[in-house]
C-alpha positions in Angstrom: 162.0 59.9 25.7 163.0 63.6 25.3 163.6 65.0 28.8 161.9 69.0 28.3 164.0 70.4 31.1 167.5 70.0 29.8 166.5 68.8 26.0 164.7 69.7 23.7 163.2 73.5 25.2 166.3 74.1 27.3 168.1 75.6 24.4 165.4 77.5 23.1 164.8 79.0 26.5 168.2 80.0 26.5 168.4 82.5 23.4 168.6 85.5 23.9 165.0 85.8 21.8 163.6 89.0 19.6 160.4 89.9 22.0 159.6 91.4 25.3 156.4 91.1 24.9 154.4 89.6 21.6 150.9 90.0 23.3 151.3 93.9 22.6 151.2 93.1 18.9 147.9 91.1 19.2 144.6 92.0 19.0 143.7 91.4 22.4 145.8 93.7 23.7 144.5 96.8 24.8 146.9 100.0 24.8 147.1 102.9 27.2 147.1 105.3 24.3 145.6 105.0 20.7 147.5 107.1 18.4 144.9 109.2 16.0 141.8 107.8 17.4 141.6 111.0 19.8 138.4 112.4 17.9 136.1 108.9 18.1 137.7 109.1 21.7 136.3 112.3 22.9 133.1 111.4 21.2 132.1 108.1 22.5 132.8 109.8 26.1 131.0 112.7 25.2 128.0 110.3 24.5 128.4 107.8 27.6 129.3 110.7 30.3 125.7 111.2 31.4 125.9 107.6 32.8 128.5 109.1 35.4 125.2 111.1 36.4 123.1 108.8 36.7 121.0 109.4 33.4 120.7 107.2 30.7 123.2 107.4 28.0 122.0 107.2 24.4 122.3 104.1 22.1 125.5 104.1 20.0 126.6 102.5 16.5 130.5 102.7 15.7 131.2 102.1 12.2 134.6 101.4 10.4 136.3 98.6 7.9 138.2 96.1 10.0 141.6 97.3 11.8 140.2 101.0 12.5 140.3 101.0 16.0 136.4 100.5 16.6 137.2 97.6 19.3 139.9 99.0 21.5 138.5 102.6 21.2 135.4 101.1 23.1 137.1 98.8 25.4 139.5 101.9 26.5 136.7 104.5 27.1 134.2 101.0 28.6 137.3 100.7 31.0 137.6 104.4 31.9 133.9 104.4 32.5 134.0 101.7 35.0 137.1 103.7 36.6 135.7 106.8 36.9 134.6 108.1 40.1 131.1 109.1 40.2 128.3 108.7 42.5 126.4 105.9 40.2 128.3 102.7 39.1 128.8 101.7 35.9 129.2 98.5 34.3 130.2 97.5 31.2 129.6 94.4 29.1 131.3 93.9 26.1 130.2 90.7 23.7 131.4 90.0 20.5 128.3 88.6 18.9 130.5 86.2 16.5 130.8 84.1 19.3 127.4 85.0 21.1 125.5 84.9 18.2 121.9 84.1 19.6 119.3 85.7 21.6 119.4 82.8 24.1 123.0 82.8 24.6 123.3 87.3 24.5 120.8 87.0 27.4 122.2 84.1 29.3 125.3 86.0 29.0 124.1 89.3 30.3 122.3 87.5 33.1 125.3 85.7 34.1 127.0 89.0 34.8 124.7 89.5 37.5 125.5 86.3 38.8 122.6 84.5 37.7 122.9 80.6 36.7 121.8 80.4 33.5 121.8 77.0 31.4 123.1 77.2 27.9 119.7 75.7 26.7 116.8 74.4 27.5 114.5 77.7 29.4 112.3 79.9 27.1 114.1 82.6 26.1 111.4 85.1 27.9 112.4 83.5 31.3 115.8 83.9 30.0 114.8 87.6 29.8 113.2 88.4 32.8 115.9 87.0 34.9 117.9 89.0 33.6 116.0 92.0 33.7 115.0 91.4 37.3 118.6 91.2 38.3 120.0 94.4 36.2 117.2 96.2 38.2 118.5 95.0 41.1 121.6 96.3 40.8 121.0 100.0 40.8 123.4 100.5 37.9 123.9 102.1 34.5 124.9 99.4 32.2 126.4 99.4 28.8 126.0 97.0 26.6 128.6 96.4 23.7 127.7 94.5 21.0 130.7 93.9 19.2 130.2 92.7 15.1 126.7 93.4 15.9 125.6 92.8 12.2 126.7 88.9 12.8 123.4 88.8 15.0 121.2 90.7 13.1 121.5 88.0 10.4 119.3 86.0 12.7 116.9 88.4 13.1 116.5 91.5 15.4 114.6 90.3 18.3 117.4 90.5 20.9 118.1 94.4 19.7 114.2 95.1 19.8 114.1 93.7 23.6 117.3 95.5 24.8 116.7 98.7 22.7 113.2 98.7 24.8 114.3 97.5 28.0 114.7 100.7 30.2 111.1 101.0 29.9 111.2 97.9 32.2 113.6 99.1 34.6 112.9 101.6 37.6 116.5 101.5 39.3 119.1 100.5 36.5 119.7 101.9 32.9 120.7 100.4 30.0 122.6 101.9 27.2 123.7 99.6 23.7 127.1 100.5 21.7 126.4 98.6 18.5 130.1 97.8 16.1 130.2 96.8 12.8 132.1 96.9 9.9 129.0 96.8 7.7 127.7 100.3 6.9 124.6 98.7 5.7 123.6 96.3 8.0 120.6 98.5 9.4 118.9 98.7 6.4 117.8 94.6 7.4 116.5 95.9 10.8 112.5 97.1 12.1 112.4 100.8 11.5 111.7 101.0 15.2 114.7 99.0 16.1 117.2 101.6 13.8 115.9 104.3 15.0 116.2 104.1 18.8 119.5 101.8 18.1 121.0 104.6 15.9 120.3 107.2 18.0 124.4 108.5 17.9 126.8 107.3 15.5 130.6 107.1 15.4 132.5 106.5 12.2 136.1 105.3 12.0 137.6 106.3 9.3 141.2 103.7 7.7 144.6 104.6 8.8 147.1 106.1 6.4 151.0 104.7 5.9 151.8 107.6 8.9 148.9 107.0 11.0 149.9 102.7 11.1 153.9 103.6 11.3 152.6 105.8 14.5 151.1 102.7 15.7 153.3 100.1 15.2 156.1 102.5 16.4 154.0 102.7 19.5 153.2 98.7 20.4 156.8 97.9 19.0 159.1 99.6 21.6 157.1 97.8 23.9 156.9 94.5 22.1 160.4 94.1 21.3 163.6 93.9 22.8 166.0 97.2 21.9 167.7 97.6 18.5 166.0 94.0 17.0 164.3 96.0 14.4 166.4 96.9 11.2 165.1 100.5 10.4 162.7 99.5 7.2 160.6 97.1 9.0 158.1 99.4 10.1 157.6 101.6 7.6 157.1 98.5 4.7 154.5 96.7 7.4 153.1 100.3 7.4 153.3 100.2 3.2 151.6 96.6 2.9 148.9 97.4 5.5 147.7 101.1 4.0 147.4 99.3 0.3 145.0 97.1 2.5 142.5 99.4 3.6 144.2 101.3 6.2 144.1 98.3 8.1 146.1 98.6 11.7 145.3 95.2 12.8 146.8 93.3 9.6 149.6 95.8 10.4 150.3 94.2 13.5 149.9 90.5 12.6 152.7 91.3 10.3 155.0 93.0 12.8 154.0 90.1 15.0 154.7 87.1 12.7 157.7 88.9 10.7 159.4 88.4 14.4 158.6 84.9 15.4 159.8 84.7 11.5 163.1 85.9 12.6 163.0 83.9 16.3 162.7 80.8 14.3 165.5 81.4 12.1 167.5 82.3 14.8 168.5 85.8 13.6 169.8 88.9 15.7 167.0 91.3 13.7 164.3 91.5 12.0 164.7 92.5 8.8 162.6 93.5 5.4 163.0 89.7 4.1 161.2 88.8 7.0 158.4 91.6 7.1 157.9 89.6 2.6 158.0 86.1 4.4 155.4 87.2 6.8 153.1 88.8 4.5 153.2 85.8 2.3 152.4 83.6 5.0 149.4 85.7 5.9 148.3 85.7 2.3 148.4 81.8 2.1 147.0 81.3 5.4 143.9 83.7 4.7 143.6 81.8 1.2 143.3 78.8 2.8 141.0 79.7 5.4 138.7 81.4 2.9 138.4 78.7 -0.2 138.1 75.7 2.4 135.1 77.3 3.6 133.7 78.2 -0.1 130.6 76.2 -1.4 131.4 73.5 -4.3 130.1 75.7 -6.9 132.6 78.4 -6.1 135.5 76.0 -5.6 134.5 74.8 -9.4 134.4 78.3 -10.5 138.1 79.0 -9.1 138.8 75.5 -10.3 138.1 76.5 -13.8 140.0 79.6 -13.6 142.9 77.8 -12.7 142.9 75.0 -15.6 142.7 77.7 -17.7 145.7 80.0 -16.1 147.5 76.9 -16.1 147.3 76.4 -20.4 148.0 80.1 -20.4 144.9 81.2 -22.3 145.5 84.7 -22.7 142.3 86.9 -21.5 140.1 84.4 -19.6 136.5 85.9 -19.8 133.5 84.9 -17.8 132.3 82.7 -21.3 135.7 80.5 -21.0 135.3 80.1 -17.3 131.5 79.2 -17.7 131.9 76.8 -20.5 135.1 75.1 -18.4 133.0 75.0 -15.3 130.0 72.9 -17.2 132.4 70.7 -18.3 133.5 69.6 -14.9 130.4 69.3 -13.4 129.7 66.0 -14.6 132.7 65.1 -13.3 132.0 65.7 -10.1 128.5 64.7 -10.3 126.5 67.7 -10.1 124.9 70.2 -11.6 125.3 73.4 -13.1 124.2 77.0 -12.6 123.0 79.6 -15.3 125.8 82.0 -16.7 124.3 84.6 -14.8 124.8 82.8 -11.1 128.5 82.3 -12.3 129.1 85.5 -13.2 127.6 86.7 -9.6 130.1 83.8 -8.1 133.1 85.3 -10.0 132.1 89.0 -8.7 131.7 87.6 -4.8 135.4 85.9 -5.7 136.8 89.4 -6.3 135.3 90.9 -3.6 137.2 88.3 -1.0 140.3 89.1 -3.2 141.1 85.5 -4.5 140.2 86.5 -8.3 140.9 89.4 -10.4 138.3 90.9 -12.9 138.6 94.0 -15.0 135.2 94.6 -17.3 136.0 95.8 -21.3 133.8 96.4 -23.9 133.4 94.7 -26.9 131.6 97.3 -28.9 128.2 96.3 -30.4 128.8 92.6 -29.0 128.3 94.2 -25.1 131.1 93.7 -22.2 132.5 90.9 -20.5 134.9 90.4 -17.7 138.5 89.5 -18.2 139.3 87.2 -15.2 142.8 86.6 -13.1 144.1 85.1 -10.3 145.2 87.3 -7.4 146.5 84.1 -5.1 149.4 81.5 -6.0 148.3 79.0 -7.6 150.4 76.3 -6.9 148.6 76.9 -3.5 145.2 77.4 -4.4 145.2 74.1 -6.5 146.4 72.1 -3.2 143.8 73.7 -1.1 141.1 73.0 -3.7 141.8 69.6 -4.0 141.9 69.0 -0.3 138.1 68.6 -1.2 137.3 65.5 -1.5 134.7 66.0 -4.2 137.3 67.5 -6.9 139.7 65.3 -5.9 139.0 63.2 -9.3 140.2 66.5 -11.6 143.5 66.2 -10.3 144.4 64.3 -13.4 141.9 66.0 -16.3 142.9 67.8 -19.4 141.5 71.2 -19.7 139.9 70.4 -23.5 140.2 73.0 -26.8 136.6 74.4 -26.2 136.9 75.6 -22.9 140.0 76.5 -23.4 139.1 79.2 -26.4 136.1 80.0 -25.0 133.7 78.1 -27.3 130.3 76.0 -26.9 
C-alpha cells in the first residue's frame, strides 16, 4: 500500500507548481472589479437603489449570450446591496433555476431562507407558498429574487413567475423585487402576457466581449491566479483570440487560461506556453463533443453517423439527399424507423446550430437548393463517442454501400 504522506503526493506537493490561485479562473469566482461591465453595473444599481429606501424595486430581465458577465454583474451589485448601509435590510437570493427547476423546489428554497423546514416533496405547493409568504412578511425586508437561466423554468410553465411577479400584493411589511437572466432573447414570447409585462418591467442587455475586452479580463484574474513570470507573453492574447471567434465569450476564455495551466502543471513545465493554450482548447472541444452527442437522441446520433460514413469514403460534397438516403439505410440496422427528409434536414440544421456539423446552402438552378454538409469535430473522436451507444454499436463493422454513397435512391 502506497503511504500518501511521503509517496505518492509528497513529490507533487513539493513543486514549485504554476498557480496561486486556480479558483480565480473559475466561474464561481466572483471578482472585486469587472472590467467593461461598468455600464450594466451602474444600471442594475440604478434599478435596485430604491430598495435602500425602503420602496419596491422594479422587476429586472438581464439578457446576454453565455460568458458576458450577466452572473457576476448581479452577484457583485446583489452583494453590494446587502452591504450597503441603509435604514431597510436587504436580502438577496440568487437561484440558478438549472438546478431549481420547479415551482416546488423555487419555493421550498425561498422559504428555507427564512428558516423555514421545508420537505423536498410531499406538501401542496400552495402551502408551500404561503409559508413562504408568511415568513418573507415577517421579516420586514426588501428581498430580491434572482433567477438565474430563468428560461430553464419557464419550459415548465410560468406559474412560479405569475405567483412571485404578484406577490407584493400579498405582503404589507416586506417587498419583493425579481432579476430574471437568460441567455435566450426570446424566451418571453412562451410566457402569459401578464407575466412579461410586470416581469419585463426594466431590462439589461449584455452585449459579447471583444479580443481587448477578454485580454483585459484574463489579464485581470491571471496576476492573481498565477504565480509571477509563469505565463510566456502569447498566452493571453491567443486565449483572448480563440474565445472572441466564440462569441465574445469570457467564461470559455477562462476555462482555457485555467486548463492551459494545469496542462503545463501536469507536464511539469516552468511556463505556460502557446502549445499549451492549442492542447487546452482541444481538450475543451472534445470534452464539449462528448458531452453534447452522448446526450443526442438516436435519430440525431444516426444522422451524424451517416455523415461520418460518408466523410470517411471521401465523397466529395455530402448533401442532405446522401445523408438521408445513408441514414434509411441504417435504420434497419439498428431496428428502427425512419423520419421524412424534411425532419432530417431540421436534425442536420439543430446539428449546426450546436457546432458539431457544418452546412453551407447552394443552389442548383431550376433543380432548387440543398445543403452541402461537413464535419466541424474530429472524427476519429466522434465515431468513439457514437458508438459508446449501445444501439449502433452493430455499424461498427458496415460498409457505407455505392447508393448512399453518390447520393442515389
Amino acid at each position: 500500500m502506497v503511504s500518501t504522506s511521503s509517496g505518492l503526493f509528497a513529490g507533487l506537493l513539493g513543486q514549485a507548481g504554476i498557480f496561486e490561485s486556480r479558483d480565480v479562473l473559475r466561474p464561481s469566482y466572483t471578482p472585486r472589479e469587472l472590467p467593461h461591465r461598468e455600464d450594466q453595473i451602474n444600471s442594475l444599481a440604478s434599478a435596485l437603489v430604491p430598495a435602500l429606501r425602503g420602496e419596491t424595486p422594479s422587476n429586472i430581465l438581464i439578457y446576454g449570450k453565455t460568458g458576458t458577465g450577466k452572473t457576476a454583474v448581479a452577484k457583485y451589485v446583489g452583494k453590494e446591496l446587502e452591504e450597503a448601509r441603509s435604514e431597510t435590510r436587504c436580502t438577496v437570493i440568487y437561484l440558478n433555476c438549472e438546478v431549481v427547476d420547479t415551482q416546488y423546489r423555487v419555493l421550498a428554497h425561498l422559504a428555507r431562507h427564512f428558516d423555514k423546514d421545508i420537505p423536498m416533496t410531499g406538501w401542496p405547493t400552495d402551502q408551500v407558498y404561503s409559508e413562504f409568504r408568511d415568513a418573507l412578511d415577517q421579516s420586514g425586508r426588501v428581498v430580491v429574487i434572482m433567477l438565474d437561466e430563468v428560461d430553464k423554468l419557464v419550459r415548465k410553465g410560468d406559474d412560479i413567475l405569475y405567483n412571485l411577479s404578484r406577490i407584493n400584493s400579498d405582503l404589507v411589511r416586506s417587498r419583493v423585487s425579481l432579476i430574471g437572466i437568460s441567455n435566450d432573447l426570446k424566451f418571453t414570447e412562451f410566457l402569459d402576457p401578464r407575466v412579461r409585462s410586470s416581469l419585463g418591467e426594466d431590462e439589461i442587455i449584455f452585449p459579447p466581449y471583444n479580443a481587448e475586452q477578454i485580454q483585459d479580463i484574463l489579464q485581470q484574474r491571471a496576476s492573481t491566479a498565477f504565480r509571477p513570470g509563469i505565463l510566456e507573453d502569447d498566452v493571453i492574447p491567443l486565449c483572448a483570440a480563440f474565445a472572441a471567434q466564440e462569441h465574445g465569450d469570457a467564461r470559455k476564455a477562462l476555462d482555457l487560461l485555467r486548463i492551459s495551466g494545469e496542462l503545463a502543471e501536469r507536464g511539469r513545465s516552468s511556463a505556460v506556453s502557446e502549445n499549451h493554450v492549442r492542447q487546452a482548447r482541444e481538450k475543451i472541444e472534445q470534452d464539449r463533443v462528448e458531452e453534447v452527442v452522448k446526450t443526442l437522441p438516436t435519430q440525431s446520433k444516426l444522422v451524424l453517423y451517416s455523415v461520418l460514413l460518408l466523410e470517411e469514403q471521401a465523397v466529395r460534397n455530402i448533401t442532405t439527399s446522401s445523408v438521408y438516403n445513408m441514414y434509411k439505410l441504417l435504420c434497419p440496422l439498428v431496428e428502427t424507423d425512419h423520419l421524412t427528409h424534411r425532419r432530417i434536414t431540421d436534425l442536420i440544421s439543430e446539428l449546426d446550430m450546436l457546432g458539431i456539423l457544418h452546412t453551407v446552402v447552394i443552389s442548383k438552378g431550376r433543380y432548387g437548393r440543398t445543403k452541402e454538409i461537413t464535419l466541424s469535430v474530429f472524427p476519429p473522436k466522434l465515431k468513439q463517442v457514437l458508438l459508446q451507444d449501445y444501439r449502433l454499436k452493430v455499424l461498427s463493422s458496415m460498409t457505407v454501400p455505392t447508393q448512399a454513397r453518390l447520393g442515389m435512391g
